[in-house]
C-alpha positions as CSV (number, residue, x, y, z in Angstrom):
1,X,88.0,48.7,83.9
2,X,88.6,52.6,84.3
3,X,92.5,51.8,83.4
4,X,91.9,50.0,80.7
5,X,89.4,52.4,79.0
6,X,91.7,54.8,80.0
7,X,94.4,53.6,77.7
8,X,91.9,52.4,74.9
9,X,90.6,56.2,74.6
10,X,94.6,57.0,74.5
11,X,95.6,55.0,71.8
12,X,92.2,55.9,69.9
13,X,92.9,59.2,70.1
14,X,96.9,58.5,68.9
15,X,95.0,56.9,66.1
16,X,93.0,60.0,65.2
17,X,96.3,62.6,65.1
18,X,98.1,62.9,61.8
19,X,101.0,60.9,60.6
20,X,103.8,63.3,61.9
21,X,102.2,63.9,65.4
22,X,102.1,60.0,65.6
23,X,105.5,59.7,65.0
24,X,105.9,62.1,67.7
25,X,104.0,60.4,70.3
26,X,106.1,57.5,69.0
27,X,109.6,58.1,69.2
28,X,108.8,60.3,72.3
29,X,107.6,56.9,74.1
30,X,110.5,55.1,73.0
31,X,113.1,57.7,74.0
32,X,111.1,58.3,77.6
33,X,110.9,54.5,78.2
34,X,114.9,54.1,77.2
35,X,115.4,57.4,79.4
36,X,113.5,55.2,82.5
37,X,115.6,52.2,81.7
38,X,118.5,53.9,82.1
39,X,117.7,55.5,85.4
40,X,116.0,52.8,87.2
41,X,118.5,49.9,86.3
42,X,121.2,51.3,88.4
43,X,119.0,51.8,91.2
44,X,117.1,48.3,91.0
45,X,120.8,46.9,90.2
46,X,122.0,48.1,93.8
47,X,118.6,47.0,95.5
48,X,119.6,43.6,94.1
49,X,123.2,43.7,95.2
50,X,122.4,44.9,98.8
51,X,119.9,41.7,99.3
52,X,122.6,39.2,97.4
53,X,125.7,37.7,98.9
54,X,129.2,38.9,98.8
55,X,130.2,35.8,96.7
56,X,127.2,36.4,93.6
57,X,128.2,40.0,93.4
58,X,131.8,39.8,93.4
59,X,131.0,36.7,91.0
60,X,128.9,39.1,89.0
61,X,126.1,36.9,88.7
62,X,123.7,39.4,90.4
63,X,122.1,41.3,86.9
64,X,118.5,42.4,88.0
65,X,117.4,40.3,91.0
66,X,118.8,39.5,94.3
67,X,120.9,36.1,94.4
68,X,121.7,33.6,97.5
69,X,119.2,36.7,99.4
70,X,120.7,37.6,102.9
71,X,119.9,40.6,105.2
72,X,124.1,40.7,106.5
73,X,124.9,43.7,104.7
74,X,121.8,45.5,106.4
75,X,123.2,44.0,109.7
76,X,126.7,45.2,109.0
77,X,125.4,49.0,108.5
78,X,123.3,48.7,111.7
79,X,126.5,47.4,114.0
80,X,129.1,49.2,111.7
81,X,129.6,52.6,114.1
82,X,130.5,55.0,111.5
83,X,127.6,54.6,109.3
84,X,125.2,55.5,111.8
85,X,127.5,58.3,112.6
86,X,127.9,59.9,109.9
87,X,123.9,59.0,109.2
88,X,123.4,61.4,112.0
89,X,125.7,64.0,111.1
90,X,123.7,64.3,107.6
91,X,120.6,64.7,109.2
92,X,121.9,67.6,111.7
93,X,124.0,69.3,109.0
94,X,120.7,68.7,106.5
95,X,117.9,70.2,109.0
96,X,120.3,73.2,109.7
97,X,121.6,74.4,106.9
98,X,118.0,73.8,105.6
99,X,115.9,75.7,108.3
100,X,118.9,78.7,108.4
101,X,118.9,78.8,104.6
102,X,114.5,78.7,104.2
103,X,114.8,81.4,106.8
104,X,116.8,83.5,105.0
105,X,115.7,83.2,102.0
106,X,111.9,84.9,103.2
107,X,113.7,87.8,105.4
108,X,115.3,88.4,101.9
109,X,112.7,87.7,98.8
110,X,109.8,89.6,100.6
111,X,111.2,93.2,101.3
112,X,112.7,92.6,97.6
113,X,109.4,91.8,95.9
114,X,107.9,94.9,97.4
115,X,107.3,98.1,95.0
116,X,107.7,100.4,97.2
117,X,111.3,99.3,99.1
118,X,113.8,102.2,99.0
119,X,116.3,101.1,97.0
120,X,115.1,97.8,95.9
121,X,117.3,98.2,91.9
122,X,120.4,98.1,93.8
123,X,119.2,95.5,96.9
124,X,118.3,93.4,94.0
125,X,121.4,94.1,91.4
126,X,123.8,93.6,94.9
127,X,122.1,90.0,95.5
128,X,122.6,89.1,91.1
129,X,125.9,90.0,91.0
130,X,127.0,87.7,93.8
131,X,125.6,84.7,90.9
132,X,128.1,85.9,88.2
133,X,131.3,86.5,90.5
134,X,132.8,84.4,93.7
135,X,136.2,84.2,95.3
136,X,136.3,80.5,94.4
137,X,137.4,77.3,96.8
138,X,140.7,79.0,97.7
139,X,139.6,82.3,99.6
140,X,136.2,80.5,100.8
141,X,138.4,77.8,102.5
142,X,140.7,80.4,103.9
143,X,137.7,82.5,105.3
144,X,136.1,79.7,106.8
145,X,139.8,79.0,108.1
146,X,140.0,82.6,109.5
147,X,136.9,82.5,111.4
148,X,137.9,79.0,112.7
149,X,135.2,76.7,111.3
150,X,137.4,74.3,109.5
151,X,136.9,71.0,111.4
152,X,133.2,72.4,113.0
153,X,129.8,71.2,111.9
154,X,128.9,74.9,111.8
155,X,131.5,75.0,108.7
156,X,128.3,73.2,106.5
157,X,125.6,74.9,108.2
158,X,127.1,78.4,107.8
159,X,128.6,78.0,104.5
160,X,126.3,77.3,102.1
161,X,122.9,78.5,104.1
162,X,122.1,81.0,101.4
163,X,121.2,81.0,97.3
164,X,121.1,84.5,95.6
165,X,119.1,81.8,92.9
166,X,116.6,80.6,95.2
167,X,116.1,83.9,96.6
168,X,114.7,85.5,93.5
169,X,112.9,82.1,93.2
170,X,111.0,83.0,96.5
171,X,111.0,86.9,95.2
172,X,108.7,86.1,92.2
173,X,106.4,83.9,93.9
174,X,106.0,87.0,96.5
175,X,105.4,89.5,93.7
176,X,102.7,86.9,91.6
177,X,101.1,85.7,94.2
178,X,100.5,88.4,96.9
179,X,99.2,91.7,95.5
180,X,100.1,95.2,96.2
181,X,96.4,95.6,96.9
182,X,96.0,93.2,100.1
183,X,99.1,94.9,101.8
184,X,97.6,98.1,101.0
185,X,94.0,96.6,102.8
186,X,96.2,94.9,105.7
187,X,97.6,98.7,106.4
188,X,93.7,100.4,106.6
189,X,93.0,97.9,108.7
190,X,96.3,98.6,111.1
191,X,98.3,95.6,110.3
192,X,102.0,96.6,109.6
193,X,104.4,95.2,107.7
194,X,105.9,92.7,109.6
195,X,102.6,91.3,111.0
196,X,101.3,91.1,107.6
197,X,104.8,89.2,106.7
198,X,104.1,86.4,109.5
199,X,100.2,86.3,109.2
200,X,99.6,86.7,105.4
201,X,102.4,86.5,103.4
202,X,104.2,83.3,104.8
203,X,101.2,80.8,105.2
204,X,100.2,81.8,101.3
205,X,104.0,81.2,100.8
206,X,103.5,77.2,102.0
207,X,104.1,76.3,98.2
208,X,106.9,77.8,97.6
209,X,108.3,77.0,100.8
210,X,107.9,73.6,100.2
211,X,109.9,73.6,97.0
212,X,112.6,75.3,98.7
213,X,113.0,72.6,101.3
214,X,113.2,70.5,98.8
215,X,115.8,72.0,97.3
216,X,118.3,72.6,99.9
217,X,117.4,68.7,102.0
218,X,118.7,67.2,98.1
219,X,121.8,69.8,98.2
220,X,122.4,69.5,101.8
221,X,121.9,65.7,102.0
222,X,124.1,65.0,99.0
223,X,126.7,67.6,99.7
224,X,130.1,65.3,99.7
225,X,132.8,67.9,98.1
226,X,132.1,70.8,100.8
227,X,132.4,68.2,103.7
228,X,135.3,67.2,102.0
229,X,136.9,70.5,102.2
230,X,135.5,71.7,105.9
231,X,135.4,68.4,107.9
232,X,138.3,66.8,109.5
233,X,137.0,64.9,112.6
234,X,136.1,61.8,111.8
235,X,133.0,61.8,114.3
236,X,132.0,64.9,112.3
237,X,131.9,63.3,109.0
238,X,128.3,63.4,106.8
239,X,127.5,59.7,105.6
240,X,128.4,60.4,102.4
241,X,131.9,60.6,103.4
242,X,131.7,57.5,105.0
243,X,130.8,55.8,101.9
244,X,133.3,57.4,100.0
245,X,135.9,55.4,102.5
246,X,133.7,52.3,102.2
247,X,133.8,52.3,98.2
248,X,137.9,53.1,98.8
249,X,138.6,50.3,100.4
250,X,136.3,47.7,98.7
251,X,137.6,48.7,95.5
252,X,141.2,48.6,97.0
253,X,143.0,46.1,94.1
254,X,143.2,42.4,94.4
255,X,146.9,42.4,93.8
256,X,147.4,44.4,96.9
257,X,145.2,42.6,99.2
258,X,147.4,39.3,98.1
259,X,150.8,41.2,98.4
260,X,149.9,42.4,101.9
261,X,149.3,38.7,102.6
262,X,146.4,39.5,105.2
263,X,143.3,37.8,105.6
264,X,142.2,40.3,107.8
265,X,142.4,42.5,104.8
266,X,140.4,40.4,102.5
267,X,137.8,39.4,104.8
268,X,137.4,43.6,104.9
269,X,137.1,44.1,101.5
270,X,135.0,41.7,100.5
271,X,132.1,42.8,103.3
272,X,132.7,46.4,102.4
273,X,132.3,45.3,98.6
274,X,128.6,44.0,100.2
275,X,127.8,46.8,102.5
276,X,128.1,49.7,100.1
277,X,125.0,48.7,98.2
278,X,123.3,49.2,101.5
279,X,124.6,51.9,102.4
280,X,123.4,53.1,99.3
281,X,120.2,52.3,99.6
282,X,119.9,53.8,103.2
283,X,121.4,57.0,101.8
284,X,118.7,57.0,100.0
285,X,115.8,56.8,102.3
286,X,115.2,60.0,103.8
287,X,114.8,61.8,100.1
288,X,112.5,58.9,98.9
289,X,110.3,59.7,102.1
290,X,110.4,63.4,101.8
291,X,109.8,64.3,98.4
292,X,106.0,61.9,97.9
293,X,104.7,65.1,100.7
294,X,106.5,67.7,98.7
295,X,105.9,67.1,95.1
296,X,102.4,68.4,94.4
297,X,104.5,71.8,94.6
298,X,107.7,71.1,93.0
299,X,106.3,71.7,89.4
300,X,104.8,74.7,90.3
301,X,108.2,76.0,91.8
302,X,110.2,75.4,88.8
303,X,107.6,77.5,87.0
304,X,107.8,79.9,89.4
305,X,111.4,80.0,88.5
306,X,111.0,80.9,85.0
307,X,109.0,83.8,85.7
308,X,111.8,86.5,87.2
309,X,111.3,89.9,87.6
């Protein structure tokens, strides 16, 4: 009964705007709705695929719901080696680089959100500058070649553990939200900086530390180019490269299955051409579990992000 009032006292009140704010509320309904549409199909699409046989999706008679349903593609990924591999690999390489990275981004945003830092213009204008200019690919990859992390898992921990953007992120949120006034009471009352840091100004930081974990699990977990670049073992391969080699070979051509003439072959592809929906849809589980906890504070981190100072 609440919903439904709910929705009457919507529309009523639609009814009572003007003719060119219904028109807004209109086409913004319509273009919302197509925007969903678009968005969710691909995903329900490969939730249907992963349940259906190899023969209705290669038939392409699976459209919005599963067909002949069977659980063998889910069996595949749980005896297929790799996958679980390379499942564990994106977990270590996502908890790492995101701990290192949430770490680092504190030790840096709070001295630079205080006033009265010695030197904070030019601490600050060192950290911007590193946003406009880079070395690029090349001289990163022959850095990390130079200090011998090509082929380690410390290559996509170390890498990319720190953003000069999420920093001053976590800078603003420090300057808005903790005044000058209750570090000036912590020091009367004998606390010094760096107690007040891990007492005071962290546990008020929880929101903003939520967002930022956010942030770098979704960077870290879907990180295929850098792996690319870095990793060369396949037992050190992130899932995501794993799937890359399972969408390869199921898209491999017909016409060079048949001209290799081996059954092997086509057996292959057409349970890879199966498994990659799961795999998919396993990819996708530890985001879909993490982000219901964190996103009471993601809106208020992206307007914390328009606010820098």
């Amino acid at each position: 009964m609440k919903k439904h009032r709910t929705h009457t006292g919507f529309f009523k009140q639609i009814k009572r705007e003007s003719k060119p704010d219904r028109f807004f509320y209109f086409f913004n309904i319509l273009y919302l709705s197509i925007a969903g549409v678009v968005v969710l199909y691909p995903l329900l699409y490969s939730l249907a695929c992963s349940f259906s046989s190899t023969d209705a999706i290669i038939q392409g008679r699976v459209v919005l719901w599963p067909v002949e349903f069977t659980l063998d593609s889910y069996k595949a990924v749980l005896q297929y080696g790799m996958i679980g591999t390379g499942f564990l690999n994106s977990i270590l390489y996502c908890v790492g680089a995101t701990i290192t990275s949430v770490v680092l981004l504190l030790l840096a945003a709070y001295p630079l959100s205080r006033r009265d830092l010695p030197g904070k213009k030019w601490l600050t204008y060192f950290f911007v500058v590193t946003m406009f200019f880079n070395g690029g690919i090349i001289p990163n990859y022959i850095l990390m070649s130079q200090l011998n992390l090509i082929g380690s898992r410390w290559s996509l921990i170390i890498a990319f553990m720190f953003s000069c953007y999420n920093m001053i992120i976590v800078k603003s949120y420090f300057q808005t939200s903790i005044p000058q006034g209750l570090l000036d009471a912590a020091h009367i009352d004998g606390c010094n900086d760096f107690l007040f840091f891990l007492k005071m100004a962290i546990p008020l930081a929880k929101p903003v530390i939520a967002v930022m974990v956010l942030f770098n699990m979704v960077s870290n977990w879907n990180g295929y180019f850098r792996a690319l670049l870095y990793l060369t073992d396949p037992e050190t391969f992130s899932l995501q490269q794993v799937l890359r080699s399972i969408l390869f070979v199921a898209s491999m051509p017909s016409e060079i299955v048949s001209a290799v003439g081996d059954s092997n072959i086509q057996s292959l592809q057409n349970l890879l051409e199966q498994l990659r929906y799961a795999v998919l849809m396993v990819g996708m589980i530890p985001m879909m579990l993490v982000y219901p906890f964190v996103q009471k504070f993601f809106v208020k981190g992206m307007m914390i992000g328009s606010l820098k100072e």
